[in-house]
KEKE-3310 file (N, C-alpha, C; in steps of 0.2 Angstrom, whole numbers, plus 5000, padded with zeros to 4 digits):
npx = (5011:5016:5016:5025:5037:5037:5037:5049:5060:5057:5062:5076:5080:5081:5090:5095:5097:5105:5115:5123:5125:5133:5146:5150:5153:5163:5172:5174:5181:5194:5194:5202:5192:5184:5178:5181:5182:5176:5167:5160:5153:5148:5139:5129:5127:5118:5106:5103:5097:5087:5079:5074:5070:5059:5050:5046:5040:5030:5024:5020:5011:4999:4999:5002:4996:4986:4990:5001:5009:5009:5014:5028:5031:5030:5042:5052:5050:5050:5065:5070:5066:5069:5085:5085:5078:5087:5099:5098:5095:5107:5116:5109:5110:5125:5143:5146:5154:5145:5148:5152:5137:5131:5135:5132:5118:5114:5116:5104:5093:5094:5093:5094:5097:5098:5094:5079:5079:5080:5069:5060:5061:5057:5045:5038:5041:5032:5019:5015:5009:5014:5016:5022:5029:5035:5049:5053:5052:5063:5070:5072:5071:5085:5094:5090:5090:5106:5107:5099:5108:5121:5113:5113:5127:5130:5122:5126:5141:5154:5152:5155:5162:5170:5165:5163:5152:5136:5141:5146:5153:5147:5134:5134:5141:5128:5117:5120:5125:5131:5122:5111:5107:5106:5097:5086:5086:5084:5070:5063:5066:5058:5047:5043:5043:5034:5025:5027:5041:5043:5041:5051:5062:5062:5066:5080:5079:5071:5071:5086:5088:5087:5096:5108:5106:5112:5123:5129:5125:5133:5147:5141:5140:5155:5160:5154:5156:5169:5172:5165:5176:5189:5182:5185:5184:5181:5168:5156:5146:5131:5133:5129:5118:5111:5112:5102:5092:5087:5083:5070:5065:5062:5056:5043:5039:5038:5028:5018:5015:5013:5003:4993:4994:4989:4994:4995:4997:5011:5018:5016:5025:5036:5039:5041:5050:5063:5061:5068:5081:5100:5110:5122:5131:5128:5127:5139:5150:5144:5148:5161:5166:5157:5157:5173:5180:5173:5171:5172:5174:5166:5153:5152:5153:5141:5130:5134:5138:5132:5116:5112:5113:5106:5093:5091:5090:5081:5073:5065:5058:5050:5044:5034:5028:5019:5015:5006:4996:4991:4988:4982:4977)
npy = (4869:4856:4858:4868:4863:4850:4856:4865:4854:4849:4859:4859:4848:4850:4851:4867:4870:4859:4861:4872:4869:4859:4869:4877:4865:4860:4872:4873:4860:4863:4862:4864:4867:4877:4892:4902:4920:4926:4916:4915:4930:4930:4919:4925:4939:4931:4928:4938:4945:4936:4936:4947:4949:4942:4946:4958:4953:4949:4960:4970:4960:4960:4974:4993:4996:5003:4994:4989:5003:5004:4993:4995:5009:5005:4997:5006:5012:5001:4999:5009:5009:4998:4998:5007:4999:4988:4993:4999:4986:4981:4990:4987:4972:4969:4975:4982:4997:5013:5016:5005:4997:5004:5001:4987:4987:4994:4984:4973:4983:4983:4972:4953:4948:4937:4925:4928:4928:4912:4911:4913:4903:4891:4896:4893:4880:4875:4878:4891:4906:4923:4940:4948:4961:4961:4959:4972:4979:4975:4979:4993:4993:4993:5004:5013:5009:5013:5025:5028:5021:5029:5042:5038:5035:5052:5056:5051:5052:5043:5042:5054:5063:5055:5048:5044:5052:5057:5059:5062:5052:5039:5043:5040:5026:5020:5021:5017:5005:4989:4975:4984:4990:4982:4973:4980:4986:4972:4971:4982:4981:4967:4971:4980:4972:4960:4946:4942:4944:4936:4924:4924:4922:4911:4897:4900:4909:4903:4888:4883:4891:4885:4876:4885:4891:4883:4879:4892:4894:4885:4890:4902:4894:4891:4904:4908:4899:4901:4912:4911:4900:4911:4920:4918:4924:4938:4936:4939:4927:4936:4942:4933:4930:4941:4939:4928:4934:4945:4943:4937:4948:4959:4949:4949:4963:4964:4953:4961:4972:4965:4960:4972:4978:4968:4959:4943:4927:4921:4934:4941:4931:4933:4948:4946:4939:4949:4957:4952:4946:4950:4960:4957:4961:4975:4986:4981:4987:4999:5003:5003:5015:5025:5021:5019:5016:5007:4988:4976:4961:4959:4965:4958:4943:4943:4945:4936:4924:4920:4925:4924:4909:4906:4911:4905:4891:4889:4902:4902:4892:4894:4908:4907:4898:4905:4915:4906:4905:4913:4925:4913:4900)
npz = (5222:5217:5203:5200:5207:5196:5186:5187:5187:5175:5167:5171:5166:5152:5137:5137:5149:5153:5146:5152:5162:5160:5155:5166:5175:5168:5167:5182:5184:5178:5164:5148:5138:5127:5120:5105:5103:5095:5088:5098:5100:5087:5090:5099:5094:5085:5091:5097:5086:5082:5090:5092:5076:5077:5089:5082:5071:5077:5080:5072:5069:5079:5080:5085:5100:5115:5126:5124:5123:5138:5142:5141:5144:5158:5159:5158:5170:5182:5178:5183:5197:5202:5206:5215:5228:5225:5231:5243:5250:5249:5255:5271:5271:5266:5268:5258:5248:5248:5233:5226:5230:5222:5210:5208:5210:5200:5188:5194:5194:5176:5164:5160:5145:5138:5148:5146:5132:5135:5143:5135:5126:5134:5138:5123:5125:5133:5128:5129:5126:5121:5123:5111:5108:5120:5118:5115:5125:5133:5127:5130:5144:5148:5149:5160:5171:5173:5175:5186:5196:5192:5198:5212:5215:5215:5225:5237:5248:5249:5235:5230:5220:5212:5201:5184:5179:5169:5155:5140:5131:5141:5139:5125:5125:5132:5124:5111:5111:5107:5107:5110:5097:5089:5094:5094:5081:5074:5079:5071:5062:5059:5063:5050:5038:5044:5045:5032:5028:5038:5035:5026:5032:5037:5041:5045:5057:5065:5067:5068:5081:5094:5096:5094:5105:5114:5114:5115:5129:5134:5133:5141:5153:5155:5157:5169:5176:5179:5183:5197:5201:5201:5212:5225:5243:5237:5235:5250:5260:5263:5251:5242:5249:5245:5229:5228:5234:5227:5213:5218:5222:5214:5202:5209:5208:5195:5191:5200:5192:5177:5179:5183:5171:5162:5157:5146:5151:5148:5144:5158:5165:5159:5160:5173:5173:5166:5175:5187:5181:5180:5174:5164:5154:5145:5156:5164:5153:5153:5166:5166:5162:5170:5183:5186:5198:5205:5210:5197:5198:5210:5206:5192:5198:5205:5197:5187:5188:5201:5199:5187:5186:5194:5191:5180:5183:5192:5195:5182:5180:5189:5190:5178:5185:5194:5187:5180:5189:5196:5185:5177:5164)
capx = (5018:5017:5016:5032:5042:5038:5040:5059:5063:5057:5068:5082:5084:5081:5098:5095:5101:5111:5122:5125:5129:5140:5152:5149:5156:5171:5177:5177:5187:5199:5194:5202:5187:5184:5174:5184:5179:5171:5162:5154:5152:5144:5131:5127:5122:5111:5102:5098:5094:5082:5074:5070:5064:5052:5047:5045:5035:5022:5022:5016:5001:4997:4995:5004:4990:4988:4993:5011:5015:5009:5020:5035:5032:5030:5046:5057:5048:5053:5072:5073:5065:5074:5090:5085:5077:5093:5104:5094:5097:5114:5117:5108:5113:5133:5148:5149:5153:5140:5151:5150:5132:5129:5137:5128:5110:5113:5116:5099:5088:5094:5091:5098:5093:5100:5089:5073:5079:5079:5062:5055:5061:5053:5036:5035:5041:5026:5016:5013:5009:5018:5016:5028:5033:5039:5057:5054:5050:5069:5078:5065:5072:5093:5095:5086:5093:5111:5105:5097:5114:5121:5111:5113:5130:5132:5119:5131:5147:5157:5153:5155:5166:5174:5164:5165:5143:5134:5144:5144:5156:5143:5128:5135:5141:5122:5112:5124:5129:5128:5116:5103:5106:5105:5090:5081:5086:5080:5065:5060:5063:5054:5042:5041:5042:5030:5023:5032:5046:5046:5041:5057:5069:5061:5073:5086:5080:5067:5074:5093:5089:5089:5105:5113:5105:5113:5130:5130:5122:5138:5150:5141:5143:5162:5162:5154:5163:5178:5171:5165:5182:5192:5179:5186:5186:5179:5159:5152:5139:5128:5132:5126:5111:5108:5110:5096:5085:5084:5079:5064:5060:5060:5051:5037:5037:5036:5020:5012:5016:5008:4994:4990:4994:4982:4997:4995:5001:5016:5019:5018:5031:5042:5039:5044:5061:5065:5063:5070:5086:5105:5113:5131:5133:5128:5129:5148:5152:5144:5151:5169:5166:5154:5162:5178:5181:5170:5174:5170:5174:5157:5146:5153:5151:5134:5126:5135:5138:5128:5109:5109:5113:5100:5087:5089:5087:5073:5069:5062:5049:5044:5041:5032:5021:5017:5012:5000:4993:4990:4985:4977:4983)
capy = (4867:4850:4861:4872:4858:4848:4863:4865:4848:4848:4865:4855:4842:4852:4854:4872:4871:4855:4865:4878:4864:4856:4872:4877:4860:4860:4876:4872:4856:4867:4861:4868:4867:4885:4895:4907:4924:4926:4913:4918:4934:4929:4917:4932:4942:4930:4926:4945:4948:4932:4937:4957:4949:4939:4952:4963:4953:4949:4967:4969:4958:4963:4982:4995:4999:5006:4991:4991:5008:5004:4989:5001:5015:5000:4992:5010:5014:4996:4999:5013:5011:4993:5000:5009:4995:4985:4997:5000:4979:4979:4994:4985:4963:4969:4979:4986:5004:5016:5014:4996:4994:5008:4997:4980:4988:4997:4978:4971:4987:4984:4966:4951:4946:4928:4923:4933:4923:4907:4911:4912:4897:4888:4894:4891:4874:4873:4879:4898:4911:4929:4947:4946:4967:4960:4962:4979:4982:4971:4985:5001:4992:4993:5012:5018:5009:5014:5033:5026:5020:5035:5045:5038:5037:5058:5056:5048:5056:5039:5043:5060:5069:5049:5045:5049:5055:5056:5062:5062:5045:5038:5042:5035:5019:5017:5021:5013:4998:4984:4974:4987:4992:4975:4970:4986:4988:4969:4973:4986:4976:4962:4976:4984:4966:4961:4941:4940:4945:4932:4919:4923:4920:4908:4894:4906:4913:4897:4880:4882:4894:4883:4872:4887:4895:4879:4884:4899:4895:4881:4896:4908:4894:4892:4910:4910:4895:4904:4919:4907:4900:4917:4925:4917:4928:4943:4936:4935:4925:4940:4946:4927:4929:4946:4937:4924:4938:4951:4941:4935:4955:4960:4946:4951:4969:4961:4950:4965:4975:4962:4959:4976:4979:4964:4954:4936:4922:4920:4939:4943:4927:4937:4954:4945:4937:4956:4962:4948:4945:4954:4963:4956:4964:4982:4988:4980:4990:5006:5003:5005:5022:5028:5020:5015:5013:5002:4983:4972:4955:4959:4966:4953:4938:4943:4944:4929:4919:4917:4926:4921:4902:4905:4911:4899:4882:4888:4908:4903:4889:4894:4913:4903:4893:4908:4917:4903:4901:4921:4924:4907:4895)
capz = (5223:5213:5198:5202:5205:5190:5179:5188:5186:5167:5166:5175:5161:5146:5132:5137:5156:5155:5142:5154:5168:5158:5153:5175:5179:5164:5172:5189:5185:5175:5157:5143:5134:5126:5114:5102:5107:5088:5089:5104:5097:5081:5091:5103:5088:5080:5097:5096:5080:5080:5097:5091:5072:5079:5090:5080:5065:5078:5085:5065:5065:5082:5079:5093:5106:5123:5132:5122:5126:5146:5145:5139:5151:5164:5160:5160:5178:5183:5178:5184:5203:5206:5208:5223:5232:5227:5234:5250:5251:5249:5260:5276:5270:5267:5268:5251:5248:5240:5225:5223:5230:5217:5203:5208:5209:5192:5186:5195:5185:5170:5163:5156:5136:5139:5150:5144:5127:5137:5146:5128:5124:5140:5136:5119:5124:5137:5122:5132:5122:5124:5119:5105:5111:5126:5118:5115:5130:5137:5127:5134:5150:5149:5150:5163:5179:5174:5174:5192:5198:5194:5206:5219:5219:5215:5232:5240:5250:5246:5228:5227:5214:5210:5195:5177:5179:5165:5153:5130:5133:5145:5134:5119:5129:5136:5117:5105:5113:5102:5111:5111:5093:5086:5096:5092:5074:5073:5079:5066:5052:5057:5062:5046:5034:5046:5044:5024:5031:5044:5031:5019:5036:5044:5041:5048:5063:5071:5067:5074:5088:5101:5098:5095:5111:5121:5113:5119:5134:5135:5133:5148:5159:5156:5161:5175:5182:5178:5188:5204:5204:5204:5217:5230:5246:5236:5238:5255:5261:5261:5244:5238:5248:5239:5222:5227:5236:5224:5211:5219:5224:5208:5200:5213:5206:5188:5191:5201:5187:5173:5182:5183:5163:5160:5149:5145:5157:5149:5145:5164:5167:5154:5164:5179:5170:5167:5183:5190:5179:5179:5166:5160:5145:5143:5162:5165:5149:5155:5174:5166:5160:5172:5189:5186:5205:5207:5209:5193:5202:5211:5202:5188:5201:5208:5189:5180:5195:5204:5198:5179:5188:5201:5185:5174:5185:5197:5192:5176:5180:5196:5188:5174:5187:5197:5183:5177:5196:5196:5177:5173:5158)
cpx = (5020:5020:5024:5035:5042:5040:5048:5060:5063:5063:5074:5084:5084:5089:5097:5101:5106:5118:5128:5127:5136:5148:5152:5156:5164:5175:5176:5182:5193:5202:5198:5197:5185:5182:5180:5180:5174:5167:5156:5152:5146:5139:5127:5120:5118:5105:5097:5096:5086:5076:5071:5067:5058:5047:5044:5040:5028:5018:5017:5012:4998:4995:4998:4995:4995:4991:5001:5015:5016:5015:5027:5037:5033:5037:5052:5055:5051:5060:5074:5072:5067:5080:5090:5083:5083:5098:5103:5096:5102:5116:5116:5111:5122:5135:5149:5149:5147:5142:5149:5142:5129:5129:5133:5122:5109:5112:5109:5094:5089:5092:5094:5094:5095:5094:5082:5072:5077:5071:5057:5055:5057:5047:5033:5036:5035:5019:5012:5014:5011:5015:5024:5032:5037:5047:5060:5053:5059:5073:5076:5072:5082:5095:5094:5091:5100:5112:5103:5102:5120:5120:5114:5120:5133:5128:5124:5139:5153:5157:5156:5162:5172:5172:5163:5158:5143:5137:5141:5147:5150:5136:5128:5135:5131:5117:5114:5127:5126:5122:5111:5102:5104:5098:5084:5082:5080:5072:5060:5060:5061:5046:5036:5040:5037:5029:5027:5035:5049:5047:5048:5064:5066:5066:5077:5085:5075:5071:5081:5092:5089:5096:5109:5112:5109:5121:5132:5128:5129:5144:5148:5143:5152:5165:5159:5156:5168:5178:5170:5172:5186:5190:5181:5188:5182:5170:5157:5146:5134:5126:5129:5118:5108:5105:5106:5090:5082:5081:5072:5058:5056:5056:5044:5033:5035:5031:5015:5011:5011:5003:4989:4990:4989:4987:4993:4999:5009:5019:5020:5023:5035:5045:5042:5051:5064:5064:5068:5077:5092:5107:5119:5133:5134:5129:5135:5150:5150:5147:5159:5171:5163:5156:5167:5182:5179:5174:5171:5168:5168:5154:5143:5149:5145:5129:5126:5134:5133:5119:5108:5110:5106:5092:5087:5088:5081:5070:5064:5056:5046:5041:5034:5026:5017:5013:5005:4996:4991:4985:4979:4980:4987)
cpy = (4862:4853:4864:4867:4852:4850:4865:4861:4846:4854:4860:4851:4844:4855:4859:4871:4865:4857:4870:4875:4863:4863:4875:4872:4859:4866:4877:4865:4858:4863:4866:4869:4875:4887:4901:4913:4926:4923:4913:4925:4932:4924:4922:4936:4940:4928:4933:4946:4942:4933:4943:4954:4949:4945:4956:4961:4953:4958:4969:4967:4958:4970:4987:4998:5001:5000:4989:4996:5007:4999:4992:5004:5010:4996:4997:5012:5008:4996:5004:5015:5005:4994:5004:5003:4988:4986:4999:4992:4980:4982:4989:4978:4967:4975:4983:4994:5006:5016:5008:4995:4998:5005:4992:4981:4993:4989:4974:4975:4985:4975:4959:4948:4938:4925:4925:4928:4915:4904:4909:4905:4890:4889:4894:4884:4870:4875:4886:4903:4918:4936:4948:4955:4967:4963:4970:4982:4980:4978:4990:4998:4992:4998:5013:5016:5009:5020:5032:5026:5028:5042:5043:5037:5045:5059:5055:5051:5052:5042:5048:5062:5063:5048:5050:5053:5054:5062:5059:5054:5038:5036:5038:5025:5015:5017:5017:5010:4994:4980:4974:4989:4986:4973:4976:4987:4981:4968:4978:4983:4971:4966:4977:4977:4961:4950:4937:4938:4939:4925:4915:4918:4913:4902:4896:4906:4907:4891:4878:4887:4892:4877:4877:4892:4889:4879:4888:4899:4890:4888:4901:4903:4891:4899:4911:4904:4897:4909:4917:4905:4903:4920:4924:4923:4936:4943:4933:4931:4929:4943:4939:4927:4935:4942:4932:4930:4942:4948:4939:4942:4956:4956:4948:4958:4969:4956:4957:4969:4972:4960:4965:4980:4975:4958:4947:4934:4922:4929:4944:4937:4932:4944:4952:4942:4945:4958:4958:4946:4953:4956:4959:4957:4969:4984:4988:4985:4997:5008:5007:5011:5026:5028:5016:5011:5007:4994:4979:4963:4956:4961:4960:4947:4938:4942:4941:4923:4915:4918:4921:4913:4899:4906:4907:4891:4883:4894:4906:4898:4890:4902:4909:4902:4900:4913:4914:4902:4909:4923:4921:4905:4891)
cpz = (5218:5206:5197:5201:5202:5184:5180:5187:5176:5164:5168:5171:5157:5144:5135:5145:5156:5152:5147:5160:5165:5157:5160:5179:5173:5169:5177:5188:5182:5167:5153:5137:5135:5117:5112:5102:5098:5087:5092:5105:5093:5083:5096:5098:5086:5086:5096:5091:5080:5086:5095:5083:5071:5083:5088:5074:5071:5084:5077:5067:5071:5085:5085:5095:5113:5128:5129:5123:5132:5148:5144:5143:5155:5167:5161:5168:5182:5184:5181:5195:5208:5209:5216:5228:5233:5232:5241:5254:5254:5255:5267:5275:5270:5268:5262:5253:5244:5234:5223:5224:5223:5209:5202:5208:5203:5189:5186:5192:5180:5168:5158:5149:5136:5144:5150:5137:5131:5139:5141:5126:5128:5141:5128:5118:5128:5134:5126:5129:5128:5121:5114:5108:5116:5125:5115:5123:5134:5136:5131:5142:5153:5150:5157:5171:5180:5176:5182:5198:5200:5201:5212:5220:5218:5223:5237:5243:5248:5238:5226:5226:5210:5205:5192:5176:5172:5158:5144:5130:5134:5141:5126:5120:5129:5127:5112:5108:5107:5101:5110:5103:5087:5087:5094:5085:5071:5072:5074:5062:5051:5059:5054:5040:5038:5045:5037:5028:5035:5039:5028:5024:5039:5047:5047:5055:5069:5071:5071:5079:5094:5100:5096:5100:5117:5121:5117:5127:5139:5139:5140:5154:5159:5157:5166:5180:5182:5185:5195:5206:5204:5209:5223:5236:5244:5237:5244:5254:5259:5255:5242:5240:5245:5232:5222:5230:5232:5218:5210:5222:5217:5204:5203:5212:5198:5188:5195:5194:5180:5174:5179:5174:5160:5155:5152:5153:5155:5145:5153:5167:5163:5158:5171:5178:5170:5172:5187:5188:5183:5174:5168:5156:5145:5150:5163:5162:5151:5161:5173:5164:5167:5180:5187:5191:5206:5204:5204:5196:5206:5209:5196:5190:5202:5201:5186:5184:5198:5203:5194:5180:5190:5195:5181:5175:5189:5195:5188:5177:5187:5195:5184:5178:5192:5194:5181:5183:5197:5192:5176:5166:5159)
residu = (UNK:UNK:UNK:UNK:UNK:UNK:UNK:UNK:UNK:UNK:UNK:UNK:UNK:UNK:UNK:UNK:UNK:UNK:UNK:UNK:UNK:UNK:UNK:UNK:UNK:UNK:UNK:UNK:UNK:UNK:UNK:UNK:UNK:UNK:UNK:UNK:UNK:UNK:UNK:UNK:UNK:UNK:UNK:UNK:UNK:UNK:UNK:UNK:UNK:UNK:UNK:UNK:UNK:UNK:UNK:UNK:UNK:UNK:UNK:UNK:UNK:UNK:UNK:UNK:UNK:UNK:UNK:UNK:UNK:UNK:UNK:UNK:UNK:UNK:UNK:UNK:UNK:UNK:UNK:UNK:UNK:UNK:UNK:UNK:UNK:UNK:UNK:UNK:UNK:UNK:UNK:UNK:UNK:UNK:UNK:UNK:UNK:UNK:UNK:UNK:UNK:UNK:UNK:UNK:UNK:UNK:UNK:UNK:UNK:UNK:UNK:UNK:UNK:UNK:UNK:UNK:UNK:UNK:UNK:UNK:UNK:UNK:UNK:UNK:UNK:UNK:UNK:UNK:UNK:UNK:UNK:UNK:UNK:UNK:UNK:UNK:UNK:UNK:UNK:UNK:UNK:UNK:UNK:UNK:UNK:UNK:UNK:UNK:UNK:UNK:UNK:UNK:UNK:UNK:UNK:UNK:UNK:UNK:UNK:UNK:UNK:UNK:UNK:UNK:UNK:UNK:UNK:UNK:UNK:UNK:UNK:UNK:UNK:UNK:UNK:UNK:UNK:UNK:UNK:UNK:UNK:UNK:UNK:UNK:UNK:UNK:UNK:UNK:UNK:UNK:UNK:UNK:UNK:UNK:UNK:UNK:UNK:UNK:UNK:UNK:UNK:UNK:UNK:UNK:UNK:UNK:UNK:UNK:UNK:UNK:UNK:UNK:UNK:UNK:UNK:UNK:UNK:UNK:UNK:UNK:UNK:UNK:UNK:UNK:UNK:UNK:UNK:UNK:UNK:UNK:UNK:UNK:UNK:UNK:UNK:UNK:UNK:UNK:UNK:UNK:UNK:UNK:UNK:UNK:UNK:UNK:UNK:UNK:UNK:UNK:UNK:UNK:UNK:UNK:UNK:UNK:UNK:UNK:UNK:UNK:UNK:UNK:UNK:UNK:UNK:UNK:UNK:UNK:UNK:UNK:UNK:UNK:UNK:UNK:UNK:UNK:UNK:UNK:UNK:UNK:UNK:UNK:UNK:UNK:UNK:UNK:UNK:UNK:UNK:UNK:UNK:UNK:UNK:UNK:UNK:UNK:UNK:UNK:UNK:UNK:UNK:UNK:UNK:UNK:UNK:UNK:UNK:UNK:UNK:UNK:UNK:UNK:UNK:UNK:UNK:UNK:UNK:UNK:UNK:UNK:UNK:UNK:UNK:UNK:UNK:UNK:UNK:UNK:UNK)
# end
């Protein structure tokens, strides 16, 4: 327990989470303090692109094997069989409809890259080594639990004949998000250039990535203060403790999971951030094509608001310590 809550409390001071305090606490006081949407755009981008390089060079001098495809397959079976256990949640803890829970436990499948980026940051500052494909495996994992969501609501008497299903729109939406094409294009070319490759950027892609990951991490939390002080009313009690429970389901399916693949200590902390996170990015965007019905204001809330808060000041070192107290290291 010592360890846990020294690993939170060093997480809890770090520029990383204080950044994301500070833009929390501006927009709840009703700062005008704001990032230009291109800006925050263009640090998104290089977050992804320097997350799948890397990836990708040390997937090169690593070599694919059987335990890279297992983690692959592992991480599409993950995303695609959380959303049920969500949505089973949701159903008995609140009120939602099959629609909405349908929308919020597509969110909980799928995964967030900001905090998966953060995680990385946090064990290479505890000096814990990773399986570099791990971010192959982040994107492997974005598809699958919106295809999940689906199901369940054309199962659903609520959903039926309300949403747009799995449509040409839908499928473009989910494969050619930006996103996934960024993080995955990334990855092949620090694939294919391999260790050079990595040498020619390095500059580039190591040295500012964490102050401009505290930037951007400034910017998410003046959007999810924004989104806490508009939710009023709209997030019960119960949907709050969803957003602290399900994170810790899911991380418990991503440490059984790394165990049983055999990863490193801090590649099964990583496996259990992906289980454990929300999507904010690519799900919302497929949500508005696929359920239009469905309420944004909660799914939004429950994913920005309240999870990606709840993972990034205690998910991430107490994944972390659980991982080293299981694992070893």
């Amino acid at each position: 327990m010592g360890s846990i809550l020294d690993l939170a409390a060093a997480n809890l001071l770090s520029p990383i989470i204080l950044s994301f305090a500070l833009g929390v606490a501006a927009a709840l006081a009703r700062s005008d303090l704001n990032f230009p949407e291109a800006i925050a755009k263009g640090m998104s981008l290089y977050l992804l692109f320097a997350i799948g390089f890397k990836g990708g060079a040390s997937v090169a001098g690593h070599g694919v094997d059987a335990l890279l495809i297992g983690s692959l397959i592992a991480g599409v079976i993950l995303s695609g069989l959380i959303p049920f256990v969500a949505y089973a949640l949701l159903r008995v803890m609140t009120k939602l409809s099959a629609l909405d829970a349908a929308a919020v436990a597509a969110h909980y499948g799928s995964i967030s890259i900001v905090t998966f980026v953060a995680a990385s940051s946090v064990l290479d500052a505890q000096g814990i080594g990773s399986e570099g494909y791990m971010v192959a495996v982040a994107a492997a994992m974005e598809a699958p639990a919106i295809v999940a969501a689906l199901w369940l609501v054309s199962r659903s008497s609520a959903g039926a004949g309300e949403s747009g299903g799995m449509n040409g729109e839908l499928m473009r939406e989910i494969m050619l998000n930006g996103s996934i094409v960024l993080l995955v294009g990334a990855f092949l070319i620090g694939g294919i250039t391999g260790a050079e490759g990595k040498a020619e950027i390095d500059a580039f892609i190591t040295a500012p990535f964490k102050g401009v990951l505290c930037l951007f991490l400034l910017d998410m939390g003046l959007v999810a203060g924004r989104g806490l002080r508009n939710a009023k009313g709209t997030i019960s009690t119960a949907l709050i403790g969803f957003g602290l429970l399900m994170p810790l389901i899911g991380a418990s399916f991503g440490l059984a999971t790394g165990a049983v693949l055999g990863l490193s200590t801090g590649g099964v902390a990583l496996m259990m951030v992906l289980s454990a996170s929300a999507s904010y990015i690519a799900v919302p965007a497929a949500m508005r094509v696929a359920l239009p019905e469905a309420n944004p204001a909660v799914y939004l809330t429950l994913s920005l608001g309240i999870t990606f808060p709840f993972n990034l000041t205690i998910g991430i070192p107490l994944y972390i310590a659980v991982a080293s107290t299981v694992i070893g290291g």
